[in-house]
C-alpha positions in Angstrom: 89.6 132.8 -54.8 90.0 133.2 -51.5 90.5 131.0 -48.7 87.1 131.3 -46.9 85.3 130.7 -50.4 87.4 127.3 -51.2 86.6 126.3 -48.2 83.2 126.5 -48.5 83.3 125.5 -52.4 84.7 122.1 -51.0 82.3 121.5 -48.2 79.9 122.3 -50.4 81.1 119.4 -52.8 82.6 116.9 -50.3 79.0 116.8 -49.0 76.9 116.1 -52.2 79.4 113.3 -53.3 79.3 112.1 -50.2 75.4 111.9 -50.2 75.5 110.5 -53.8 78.0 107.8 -53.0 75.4 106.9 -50.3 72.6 106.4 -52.5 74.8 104.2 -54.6 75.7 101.9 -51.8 72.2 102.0 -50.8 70.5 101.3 -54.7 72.7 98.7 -56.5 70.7 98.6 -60.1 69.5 95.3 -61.3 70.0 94.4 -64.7 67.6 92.2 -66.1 69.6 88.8 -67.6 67.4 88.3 -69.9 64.7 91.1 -71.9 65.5 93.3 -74.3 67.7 96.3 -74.6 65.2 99.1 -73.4 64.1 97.1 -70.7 68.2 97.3 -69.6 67.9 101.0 -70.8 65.3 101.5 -68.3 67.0 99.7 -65.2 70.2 102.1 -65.5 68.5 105.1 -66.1 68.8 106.6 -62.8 72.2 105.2 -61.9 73.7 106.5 -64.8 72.2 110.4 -64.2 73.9 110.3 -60.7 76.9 108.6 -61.8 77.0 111.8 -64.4 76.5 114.3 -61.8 78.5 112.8 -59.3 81.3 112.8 -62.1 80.4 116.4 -62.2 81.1 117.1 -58.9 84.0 115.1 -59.0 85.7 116.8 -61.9 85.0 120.2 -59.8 86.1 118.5 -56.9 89.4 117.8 -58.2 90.0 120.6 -60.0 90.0 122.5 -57.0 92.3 120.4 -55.4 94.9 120.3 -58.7 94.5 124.2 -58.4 94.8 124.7 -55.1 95.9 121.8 -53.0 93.9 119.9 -50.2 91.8 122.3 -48.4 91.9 121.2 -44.7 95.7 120.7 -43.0 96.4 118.4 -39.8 95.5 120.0 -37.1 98.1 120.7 -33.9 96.8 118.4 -31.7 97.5 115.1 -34.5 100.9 113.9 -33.9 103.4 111.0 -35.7 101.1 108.5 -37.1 98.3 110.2 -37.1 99.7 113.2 -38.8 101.0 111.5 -41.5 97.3 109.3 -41.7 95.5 112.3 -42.3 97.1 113.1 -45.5 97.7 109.7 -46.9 93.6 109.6 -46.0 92.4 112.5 -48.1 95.2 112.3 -51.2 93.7 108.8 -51.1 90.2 110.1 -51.7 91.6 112.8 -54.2 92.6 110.0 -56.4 90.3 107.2 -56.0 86.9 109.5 -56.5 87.7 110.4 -60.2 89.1 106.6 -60.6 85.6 105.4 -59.5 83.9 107.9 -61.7 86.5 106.5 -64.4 85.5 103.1 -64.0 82.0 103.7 -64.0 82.5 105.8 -67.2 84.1 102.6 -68.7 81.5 100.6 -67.7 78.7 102.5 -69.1 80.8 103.1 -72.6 81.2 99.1 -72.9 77.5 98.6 -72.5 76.0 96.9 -75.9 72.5 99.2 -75.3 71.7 102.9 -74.7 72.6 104.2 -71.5 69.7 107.3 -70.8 70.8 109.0 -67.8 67.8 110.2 -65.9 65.9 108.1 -68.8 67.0 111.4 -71.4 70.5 112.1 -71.7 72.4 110.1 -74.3 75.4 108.4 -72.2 77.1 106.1 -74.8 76.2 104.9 -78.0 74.2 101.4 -78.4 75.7 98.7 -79.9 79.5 100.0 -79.5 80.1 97.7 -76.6 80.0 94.1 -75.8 78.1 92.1 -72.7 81.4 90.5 -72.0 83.5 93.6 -71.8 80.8 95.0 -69.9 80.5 92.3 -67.3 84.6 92.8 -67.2 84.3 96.7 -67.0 81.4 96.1 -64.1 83.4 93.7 -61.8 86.2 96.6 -61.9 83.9 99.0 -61.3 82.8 96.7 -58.1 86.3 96.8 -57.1 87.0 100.7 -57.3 83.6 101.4 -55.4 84.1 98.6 -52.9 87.7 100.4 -51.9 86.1 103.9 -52.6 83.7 102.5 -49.3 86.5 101.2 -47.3 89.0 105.2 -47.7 85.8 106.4 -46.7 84.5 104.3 -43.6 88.5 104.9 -42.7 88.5 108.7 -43.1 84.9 109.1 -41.6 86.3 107.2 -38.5 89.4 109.0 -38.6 87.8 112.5 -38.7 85.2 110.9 -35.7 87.9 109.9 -33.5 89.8 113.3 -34.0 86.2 114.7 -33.1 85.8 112.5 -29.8 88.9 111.6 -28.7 91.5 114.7 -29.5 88.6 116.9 -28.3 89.9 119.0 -31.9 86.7 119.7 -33.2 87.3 118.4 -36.3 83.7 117.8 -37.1 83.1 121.6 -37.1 85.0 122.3 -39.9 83.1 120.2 -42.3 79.6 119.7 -40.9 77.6 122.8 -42.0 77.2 125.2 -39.1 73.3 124.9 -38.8 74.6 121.5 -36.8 77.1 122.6 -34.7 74.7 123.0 -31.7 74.6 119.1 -32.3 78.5 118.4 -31.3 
């Protein structure tokens, strides 16, 4: 594969997680406390399905990148700390995407009903798990998604101060060029 492809293979990707991770932060599911298994069925339907594709694009994701290595480099213009930032930044993503997907994985495996993603795609099987190792597998799964938000508030700052304030154009290399007019 050549350079020009992976490139775009991982814009391509960083982009949809990144748009999937956003509708997680902005729909948290709400299981009912009380009611019956289908009616918790129901609630997870959709947050499930994404979590599967966005494990998907994850497991794509970092296949590439186990292949092939990180597909952007520090540009010329970052120098000492921020050099060394950027990679710390993205090898930080590289690991804690899949260990969010993990998490949530766990989480949906430990649940004591049937987990439908999209409300038709067998997730786990029902009765395996247990509500408390549920509840513990959910409050890790806070955890890993609460610091998945916080590498990637630092690395969308990161890559907006290299845009505005190292005049580097780092933005053009992983907006889509339809919006480069924009910058």
């Amino acid at each position: 594969m050549n350079t020009l492809l992976h490139r775009s293979i991982v814009k391509w990707l960083h982009w949809l997680s990144a748009f999937i991770i956003l509708y997680f932060f902005a729909v948290e599911p709400h299981l009912p406390e009380l009611g019956s298994n289908a009616a918790k069925t129901a609630a997870m339907a959709t947050h499930a399905g994404m979590g599967a594709v966005l494990g998907i694009v994850v497991l794509l994701w970092t296949g590439l990148f186990a292949l092939r290595g990180s597909a952007g480099k520090a540009g010329p213009k970052l120098q000492g700390l921020a050099r060394s930032s950027y990679g710390v930044l993205n090898i930080s993503l590289y690991y804690a995407l899949p260990l969010m997907v993990l998490t949530g994985l766990a989480t949906g495996l430990a649940a004591p009903f049937l987990i439908l993603g999209f409300g038709l795609i067998p997730l786990n099987l029902e009765g395996i798990g247990s509500p408390q190792l549920m509840a513990i597998a959910e409050d890790i799964h806070e955890i890993a998604f609460d610091g998945l938000l916080i590498l990637i508030v630092a690395h969308s700052g990161f890559h907006l101060w290299r845009h505005f304030r190292l005049k580097d154009n780092a933005l053009r290399l992983i907006l889509p060029s339809a919006l480069h007019r924009y910058l």
